[in-house]
N, C-alpha and C positions, 0 to 999 in steps of 0.2 A: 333404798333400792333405786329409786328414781335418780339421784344423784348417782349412786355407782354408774349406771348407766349413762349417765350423760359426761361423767368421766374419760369412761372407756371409749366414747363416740368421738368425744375428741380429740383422747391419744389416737385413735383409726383415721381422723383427720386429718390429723398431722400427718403421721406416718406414710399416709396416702399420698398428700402435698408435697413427703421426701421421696417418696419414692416415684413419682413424676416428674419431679425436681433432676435427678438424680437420671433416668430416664432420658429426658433430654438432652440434658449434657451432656451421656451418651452418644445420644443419636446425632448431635452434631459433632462429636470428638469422630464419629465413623466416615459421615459426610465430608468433614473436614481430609482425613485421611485417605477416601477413594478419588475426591478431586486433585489430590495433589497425586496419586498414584495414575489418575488417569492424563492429569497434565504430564508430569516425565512422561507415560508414556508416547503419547502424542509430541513430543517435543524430540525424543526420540525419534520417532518416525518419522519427520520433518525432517531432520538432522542428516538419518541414510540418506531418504530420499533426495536431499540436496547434494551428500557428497556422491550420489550415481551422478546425477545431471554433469559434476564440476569435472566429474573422473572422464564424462565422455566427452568435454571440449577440449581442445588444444590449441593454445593460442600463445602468443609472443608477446607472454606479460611482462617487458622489459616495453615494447612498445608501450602497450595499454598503459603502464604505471605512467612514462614519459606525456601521453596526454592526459593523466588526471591531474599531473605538476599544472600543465598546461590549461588545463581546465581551471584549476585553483589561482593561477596565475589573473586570469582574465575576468573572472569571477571577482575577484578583489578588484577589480580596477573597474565594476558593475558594468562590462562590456556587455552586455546580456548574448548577441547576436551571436557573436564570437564564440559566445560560452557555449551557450544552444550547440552550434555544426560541429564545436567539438566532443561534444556529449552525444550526436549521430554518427562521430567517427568512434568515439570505444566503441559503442556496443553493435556499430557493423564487424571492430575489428574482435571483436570477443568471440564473433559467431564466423568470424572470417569470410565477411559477404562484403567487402571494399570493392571489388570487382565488379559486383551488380550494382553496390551502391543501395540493397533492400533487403526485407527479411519481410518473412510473412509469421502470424499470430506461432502457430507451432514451433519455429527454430524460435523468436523470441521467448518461448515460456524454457528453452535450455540458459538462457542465460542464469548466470550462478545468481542466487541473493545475493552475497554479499559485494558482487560488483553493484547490484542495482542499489542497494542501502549506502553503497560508498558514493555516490552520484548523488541521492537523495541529498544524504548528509550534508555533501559541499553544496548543494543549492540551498537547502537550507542555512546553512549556516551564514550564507555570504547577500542572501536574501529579507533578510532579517524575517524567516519563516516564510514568508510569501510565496517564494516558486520552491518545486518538488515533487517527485510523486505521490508524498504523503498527504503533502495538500490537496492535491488535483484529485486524493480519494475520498481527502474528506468534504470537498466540493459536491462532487457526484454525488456522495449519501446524504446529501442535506434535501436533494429532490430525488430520490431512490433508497428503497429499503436494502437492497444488497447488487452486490457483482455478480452474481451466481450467475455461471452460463456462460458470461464474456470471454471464458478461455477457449470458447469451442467456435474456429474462424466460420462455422454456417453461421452462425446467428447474430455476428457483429454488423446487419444491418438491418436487425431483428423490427425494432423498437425506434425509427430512427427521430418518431417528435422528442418523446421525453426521454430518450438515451442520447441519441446526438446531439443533436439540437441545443437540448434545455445545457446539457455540460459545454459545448461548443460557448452557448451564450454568458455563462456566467464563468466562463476562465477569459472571457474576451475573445472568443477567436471567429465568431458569429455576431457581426453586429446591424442593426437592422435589417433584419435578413440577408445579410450579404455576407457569405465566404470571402475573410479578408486575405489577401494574399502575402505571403510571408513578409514582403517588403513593408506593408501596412501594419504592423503589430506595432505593440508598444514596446519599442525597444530601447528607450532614450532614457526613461524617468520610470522608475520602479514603484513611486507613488500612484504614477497615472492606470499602471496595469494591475486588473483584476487579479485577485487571489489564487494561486494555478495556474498562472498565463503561462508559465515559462515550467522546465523546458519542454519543446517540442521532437527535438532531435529532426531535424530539416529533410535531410541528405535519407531518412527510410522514405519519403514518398518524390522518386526523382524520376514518373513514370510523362510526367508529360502534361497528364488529363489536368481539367477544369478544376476550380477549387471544389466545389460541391463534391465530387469524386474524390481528388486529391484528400480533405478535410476528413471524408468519410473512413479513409484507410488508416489516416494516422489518429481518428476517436479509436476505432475498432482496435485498433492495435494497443492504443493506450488505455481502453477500458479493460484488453486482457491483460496487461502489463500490472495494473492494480489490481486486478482480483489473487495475482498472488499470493502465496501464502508468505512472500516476504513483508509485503504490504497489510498484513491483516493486525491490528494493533491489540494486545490482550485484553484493552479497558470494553471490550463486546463483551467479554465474558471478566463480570466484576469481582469474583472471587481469586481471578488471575491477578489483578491489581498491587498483591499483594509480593507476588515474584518478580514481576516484568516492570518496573516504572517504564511511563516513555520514553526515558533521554538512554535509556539500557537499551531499550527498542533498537534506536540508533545506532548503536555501537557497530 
């Protein structure tokens, strides 16, 4: 009897063992499937929402294409300066602010992604990774847990030790406390300049004021430039890793 019984206990073992076994698999075969239901969907929605932004600009992309030849031109030839003013003339002439020569946080967040990823791209590419917006994000999150916020122009002078400052200091553009003036950057040797130095786009801050002010307009502007969702890389969320590699990111 005692044997029957300890037969039966361990077929119920087992069975138990399958059937949590079995269980699981499940429950990550469902997992599995609502993450990627919920990634389309979200990717999806990115997608409208970018092609409202692109439907409401109108711009002379016969121009704009002529200086990303231009851009790619100069780039090669590690002009950086060059490269820079002309990366503040697309995306003045994308938003059609050549006239004022500025944009503030709000018209910058209509810029399309895929102009700001195509910009990205040729700095990266012609940088050997070093300058880009990708960089300049992955800068900032190395002393900050996220962007959240920087797309809302009250608060871009929220924060301004460890938001401007600390990013200011480690892309180069702050050095012993002193706001360097554009003329002073590292423009010559791409070894000498810090990771994210470049680019700046010059020509959005052409109001006059003192660097400290000057500086402050174009972090603010360039910390809401990276919180977009063109710039947010899927490896935060590691189950994405699997859809998105990062040189796709790129494309």
């Amino acid at each position: 009897m005692s044997k029957l019984f300890n037969r039966y206990s361990v077929i119920g073992s087992i069975t138990l063992l399958l059937f949590l076994g079995l269980l699981y698999i499940e429950s990550k075969r469902v997992a599995s499937i609502t993450k990627s239901i919920f990634f389309q969907d979200n990717l999806s929605k990115a997608e409208d929402k970018k092609g409202e932004l692109e439907d409401e600009l109108v711009y002379d992309k016969d121009k704009v294409n002529k200086l990303y030849k231009d851009l790619e031109y100069w780039l090669k030839r590690e002009n950086w300066k060059i490269a820079d003013l002309i990366t503040g003339e697309i995306l003045l002439n994308i938003l059609d602010r050549t006239e004022p020569g500025w944009f503030d946080i709000e018209l910058q967040q209509q810029i399309p992604c895929k102009e700001l990823k195509k910009i990205d791209k040729l700095w990266l590419n012609y940088s050997k990774k070093r300058f880009g917006f990708t960089v300049q994000r992955q800068v900032f999150l190395k002393n900050n847990e996220s962007l959240e916020g920087y797309n809302q122009e009250e608060i871009k002078f929220k924060d301004w030790t460890t938001g401007h400052k600390q990013f200011a200091t480690d892309v180069g553009w702050l050095k012993d406390e002193k706001w360097l003036n554009y003329s002073e950057l590292a423009w010559n040797h791409l070894e000498e300049a810090p990771k994210g130095h470049l680019p700046i786009a010059a020509r959005i801050c052409t109001f006059g004021q003192g660097p400290r002010m000057c500086w402050g307009i174009r972090t603010g502007l360039r910390f809401s430039l990276l919180s977009r969702e063109c710039f947010i890389p899927p490896e935060n969320d590691s189950w994405m890793k699997r859809f998105w590699s990062f040189d796709e990111f790129l494309e």
